[in-house]
Biopython code that builds the backbone (N, CA, C, O; Angstrom):
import numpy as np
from Bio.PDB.StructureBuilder import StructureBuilder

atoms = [
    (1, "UNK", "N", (337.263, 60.359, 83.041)),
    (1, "UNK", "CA", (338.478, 61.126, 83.282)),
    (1, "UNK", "C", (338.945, 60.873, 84.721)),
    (1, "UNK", "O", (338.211, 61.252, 85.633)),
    (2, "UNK", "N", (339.923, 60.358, 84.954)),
    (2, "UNK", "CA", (340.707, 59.706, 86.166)),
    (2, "UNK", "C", (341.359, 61.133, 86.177)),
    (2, "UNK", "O", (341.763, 61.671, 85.146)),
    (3, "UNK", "N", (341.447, 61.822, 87.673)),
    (3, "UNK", "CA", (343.174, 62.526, 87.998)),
    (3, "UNK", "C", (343.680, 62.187, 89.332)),
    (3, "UNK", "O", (343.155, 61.532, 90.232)),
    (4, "UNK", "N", (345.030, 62.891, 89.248)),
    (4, "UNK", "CA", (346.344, 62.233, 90.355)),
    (4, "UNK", "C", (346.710, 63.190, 90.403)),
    (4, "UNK", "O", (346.342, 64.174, 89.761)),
    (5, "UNK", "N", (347.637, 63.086, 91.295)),
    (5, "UNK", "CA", (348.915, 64.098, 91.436)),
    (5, "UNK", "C", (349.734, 63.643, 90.595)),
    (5, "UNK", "O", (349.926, 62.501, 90.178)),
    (6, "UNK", "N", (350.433, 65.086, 90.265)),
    (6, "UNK", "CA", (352.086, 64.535, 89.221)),
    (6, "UNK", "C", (352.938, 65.446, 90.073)),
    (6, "UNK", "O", (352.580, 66.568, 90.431)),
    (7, "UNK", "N", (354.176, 64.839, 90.391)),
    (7, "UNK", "CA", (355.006, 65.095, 91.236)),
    (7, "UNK", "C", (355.634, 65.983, 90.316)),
    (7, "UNK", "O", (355.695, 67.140, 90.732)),
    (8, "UNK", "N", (356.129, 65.777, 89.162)),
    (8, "UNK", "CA", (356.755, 67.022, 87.990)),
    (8, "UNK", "C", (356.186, 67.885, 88.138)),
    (8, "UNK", "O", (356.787, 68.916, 88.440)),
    (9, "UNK", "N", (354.943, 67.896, 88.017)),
    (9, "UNK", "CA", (353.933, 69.612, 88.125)),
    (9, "UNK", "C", (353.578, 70.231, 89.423)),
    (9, "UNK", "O", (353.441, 71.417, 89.725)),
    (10, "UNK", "N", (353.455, 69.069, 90.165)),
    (10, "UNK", "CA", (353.231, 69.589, 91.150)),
    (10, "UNK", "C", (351.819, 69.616, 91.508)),
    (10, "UNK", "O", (351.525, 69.712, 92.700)),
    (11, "UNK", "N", (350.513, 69.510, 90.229)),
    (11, "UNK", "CA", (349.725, 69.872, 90.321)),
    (11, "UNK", "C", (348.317, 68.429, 90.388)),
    (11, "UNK", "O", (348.853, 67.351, 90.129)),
    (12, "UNK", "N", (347.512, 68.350, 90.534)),
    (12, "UNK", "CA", (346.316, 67.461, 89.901)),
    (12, "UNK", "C", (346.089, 67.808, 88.340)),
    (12, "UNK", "O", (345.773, 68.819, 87.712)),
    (13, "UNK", "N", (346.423, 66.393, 88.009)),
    (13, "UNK", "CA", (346.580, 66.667, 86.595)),
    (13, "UNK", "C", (345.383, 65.150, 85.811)),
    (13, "UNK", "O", (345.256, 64.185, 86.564)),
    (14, "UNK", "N", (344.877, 65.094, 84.872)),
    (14, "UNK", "CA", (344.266, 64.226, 84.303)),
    (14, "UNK", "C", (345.711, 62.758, 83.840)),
    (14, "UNK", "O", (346.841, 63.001, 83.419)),
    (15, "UNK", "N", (345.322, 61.852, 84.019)),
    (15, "UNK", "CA", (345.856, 60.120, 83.968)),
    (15, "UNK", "C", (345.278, 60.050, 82.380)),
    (15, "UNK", "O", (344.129, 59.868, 81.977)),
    (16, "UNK", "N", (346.801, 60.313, 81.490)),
    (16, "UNK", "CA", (345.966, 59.837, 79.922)),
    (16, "UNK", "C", (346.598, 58.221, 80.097)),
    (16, "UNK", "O", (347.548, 57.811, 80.763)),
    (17, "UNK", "N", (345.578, 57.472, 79.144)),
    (17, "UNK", "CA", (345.955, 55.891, 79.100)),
    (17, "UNK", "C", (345.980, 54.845, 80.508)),
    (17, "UNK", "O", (346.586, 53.828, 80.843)),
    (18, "UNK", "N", (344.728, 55.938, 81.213)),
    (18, "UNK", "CA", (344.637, 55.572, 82.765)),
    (18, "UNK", "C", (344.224, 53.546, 82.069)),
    (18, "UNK", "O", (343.609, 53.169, 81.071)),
    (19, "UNK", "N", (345.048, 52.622, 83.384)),
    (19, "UNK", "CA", (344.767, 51.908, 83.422)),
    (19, "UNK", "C", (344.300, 51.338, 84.965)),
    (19, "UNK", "O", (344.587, 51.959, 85.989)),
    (20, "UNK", "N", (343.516, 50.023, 84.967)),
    (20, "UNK", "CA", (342.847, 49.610, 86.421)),
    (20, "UNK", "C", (344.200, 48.172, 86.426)),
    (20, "UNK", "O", (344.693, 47.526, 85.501)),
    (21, "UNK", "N", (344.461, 48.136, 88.251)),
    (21, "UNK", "CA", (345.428, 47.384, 88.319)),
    (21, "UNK", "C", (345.065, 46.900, 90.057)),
    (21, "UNK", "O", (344.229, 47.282, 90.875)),
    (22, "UNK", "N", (346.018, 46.019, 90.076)),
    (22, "UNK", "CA", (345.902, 45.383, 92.003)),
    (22, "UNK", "C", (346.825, 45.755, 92.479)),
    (22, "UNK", "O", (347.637, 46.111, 91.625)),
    (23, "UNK", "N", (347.172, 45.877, 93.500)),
    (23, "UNK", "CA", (348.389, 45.887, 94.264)),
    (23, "UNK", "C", (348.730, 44.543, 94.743)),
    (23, "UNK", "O", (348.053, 43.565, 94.424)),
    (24, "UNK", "N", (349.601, 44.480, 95.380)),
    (24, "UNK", "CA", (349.812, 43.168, 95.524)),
    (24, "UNK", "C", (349.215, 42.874, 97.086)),
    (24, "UNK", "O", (349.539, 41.756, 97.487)),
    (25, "UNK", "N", (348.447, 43.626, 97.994)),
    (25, "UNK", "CA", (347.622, 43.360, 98.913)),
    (25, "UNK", "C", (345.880, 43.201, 98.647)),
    (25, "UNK", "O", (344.969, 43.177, 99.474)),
    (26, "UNK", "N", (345.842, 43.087, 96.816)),
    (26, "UNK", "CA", (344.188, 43.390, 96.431)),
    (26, "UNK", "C", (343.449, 44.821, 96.346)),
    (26, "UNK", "O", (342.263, 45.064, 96.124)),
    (27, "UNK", "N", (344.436, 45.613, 96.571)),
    (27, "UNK", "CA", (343.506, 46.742, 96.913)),
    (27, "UNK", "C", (343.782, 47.219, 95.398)),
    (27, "UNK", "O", (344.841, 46.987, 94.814)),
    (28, "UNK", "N", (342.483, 48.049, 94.728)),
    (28, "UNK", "CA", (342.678, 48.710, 93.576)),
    (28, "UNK", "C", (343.700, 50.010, 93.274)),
    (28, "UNK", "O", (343.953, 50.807, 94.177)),
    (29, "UNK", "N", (344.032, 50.096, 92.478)),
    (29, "UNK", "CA", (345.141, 51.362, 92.109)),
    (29, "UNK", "C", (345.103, 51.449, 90.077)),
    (29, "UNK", "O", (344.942, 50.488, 89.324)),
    (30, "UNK", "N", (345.316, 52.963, 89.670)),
    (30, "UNK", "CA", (345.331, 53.383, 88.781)),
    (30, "UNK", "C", (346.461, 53.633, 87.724)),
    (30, "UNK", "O", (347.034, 54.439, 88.458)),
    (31, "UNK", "N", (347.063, 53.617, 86.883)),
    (31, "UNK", "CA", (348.048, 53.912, 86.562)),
    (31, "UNK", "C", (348.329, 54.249, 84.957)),
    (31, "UNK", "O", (347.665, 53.704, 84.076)),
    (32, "UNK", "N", (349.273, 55.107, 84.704)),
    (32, "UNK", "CA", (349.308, 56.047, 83.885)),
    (32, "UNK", "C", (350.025, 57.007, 83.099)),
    (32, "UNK", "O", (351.217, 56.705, 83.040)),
    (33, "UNK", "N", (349.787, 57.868, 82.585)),
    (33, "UNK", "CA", (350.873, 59.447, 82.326)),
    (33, "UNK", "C", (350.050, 60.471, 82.899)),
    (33, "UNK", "O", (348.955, 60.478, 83.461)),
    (34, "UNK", "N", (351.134, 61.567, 82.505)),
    (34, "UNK", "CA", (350.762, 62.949, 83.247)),
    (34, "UNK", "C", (350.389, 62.944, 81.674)),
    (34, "UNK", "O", (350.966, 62.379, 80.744)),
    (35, "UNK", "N", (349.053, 63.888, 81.683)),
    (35, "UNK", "CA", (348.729, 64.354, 79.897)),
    (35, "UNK", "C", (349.470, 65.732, 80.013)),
    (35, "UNK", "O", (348.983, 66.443, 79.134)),
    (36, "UNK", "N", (350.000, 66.116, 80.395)),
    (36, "UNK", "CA", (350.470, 67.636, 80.395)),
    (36, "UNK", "C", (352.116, 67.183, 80.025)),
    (36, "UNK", "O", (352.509, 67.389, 78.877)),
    (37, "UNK", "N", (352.942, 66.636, 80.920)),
    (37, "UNK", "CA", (354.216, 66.408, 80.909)),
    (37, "UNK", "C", (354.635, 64.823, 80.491)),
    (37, "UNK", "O", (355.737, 64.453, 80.085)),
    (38, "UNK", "N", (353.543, 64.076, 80.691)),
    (38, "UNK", "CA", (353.955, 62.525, 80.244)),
    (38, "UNK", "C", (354.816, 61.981, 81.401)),
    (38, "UNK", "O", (354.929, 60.755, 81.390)),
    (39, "UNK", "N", (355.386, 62.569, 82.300)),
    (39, "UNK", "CA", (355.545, 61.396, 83.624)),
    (39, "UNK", "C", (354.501, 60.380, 84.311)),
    (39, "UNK", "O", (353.328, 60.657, 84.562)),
    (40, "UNK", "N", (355.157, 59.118, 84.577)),
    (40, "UNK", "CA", (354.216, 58.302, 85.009)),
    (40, "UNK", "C", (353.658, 58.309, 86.716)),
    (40, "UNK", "O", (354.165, 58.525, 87.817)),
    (41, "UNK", "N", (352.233, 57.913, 86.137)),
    (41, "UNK", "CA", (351.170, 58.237, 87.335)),
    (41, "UNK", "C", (350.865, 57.091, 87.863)),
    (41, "UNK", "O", (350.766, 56.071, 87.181)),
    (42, "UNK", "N", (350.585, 57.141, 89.802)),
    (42, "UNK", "CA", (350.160, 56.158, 90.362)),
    (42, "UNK", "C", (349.089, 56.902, 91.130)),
    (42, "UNK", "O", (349.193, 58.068, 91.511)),
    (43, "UNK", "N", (347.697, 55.838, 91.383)),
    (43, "UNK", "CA", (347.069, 56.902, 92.097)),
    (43, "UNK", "C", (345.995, 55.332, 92.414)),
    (43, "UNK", "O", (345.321, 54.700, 91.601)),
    (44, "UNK", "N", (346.249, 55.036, 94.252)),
    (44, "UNK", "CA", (345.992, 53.949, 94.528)),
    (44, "UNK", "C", (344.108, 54.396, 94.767)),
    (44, "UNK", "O", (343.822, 55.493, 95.247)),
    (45, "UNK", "N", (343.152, 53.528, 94.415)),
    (45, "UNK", "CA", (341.981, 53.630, 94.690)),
    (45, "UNK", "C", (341.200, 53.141, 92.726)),
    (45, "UNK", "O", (341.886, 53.191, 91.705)),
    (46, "UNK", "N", (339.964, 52.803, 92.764)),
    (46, "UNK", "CA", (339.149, 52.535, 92.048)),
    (46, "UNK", "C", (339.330, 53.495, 90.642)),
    (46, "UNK", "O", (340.110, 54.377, 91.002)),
    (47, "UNK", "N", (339.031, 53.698, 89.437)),
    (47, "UNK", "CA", (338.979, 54.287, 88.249)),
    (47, "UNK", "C", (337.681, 55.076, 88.618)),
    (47, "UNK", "O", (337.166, 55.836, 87.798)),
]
sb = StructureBuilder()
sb.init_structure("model")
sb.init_model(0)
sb.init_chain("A")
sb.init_seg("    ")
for serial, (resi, resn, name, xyz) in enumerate(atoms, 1):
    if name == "N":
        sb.init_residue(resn, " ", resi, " ")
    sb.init_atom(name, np.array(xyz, "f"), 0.0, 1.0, " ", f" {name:<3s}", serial, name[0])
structure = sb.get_structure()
């Protein structure tokens, strides 16, 4: 279970369909939905 912030809620919320990704400097980042509201999630660092 990955979580982020969701800017809609406002709150730390769980990343459903969390996926692992690069940035374009190599560094790891996460990405996703809000499972509560379904806005999309970024949340730079490791799974």
């Amino acid at each position: 279970m990955v979580q982020g912030y969701c800017v809609k809620c406002k709150k730390t919320r769980e990343i459903k369909g969390a996926k692992q990704t690069k940035l374009k400097n190599g560094r790891p980042a996460v990405t996703g939905t809000c499972a509560v509201c379904g806005t999309k999630m970024f949340k730079i660092g490791k799974m």
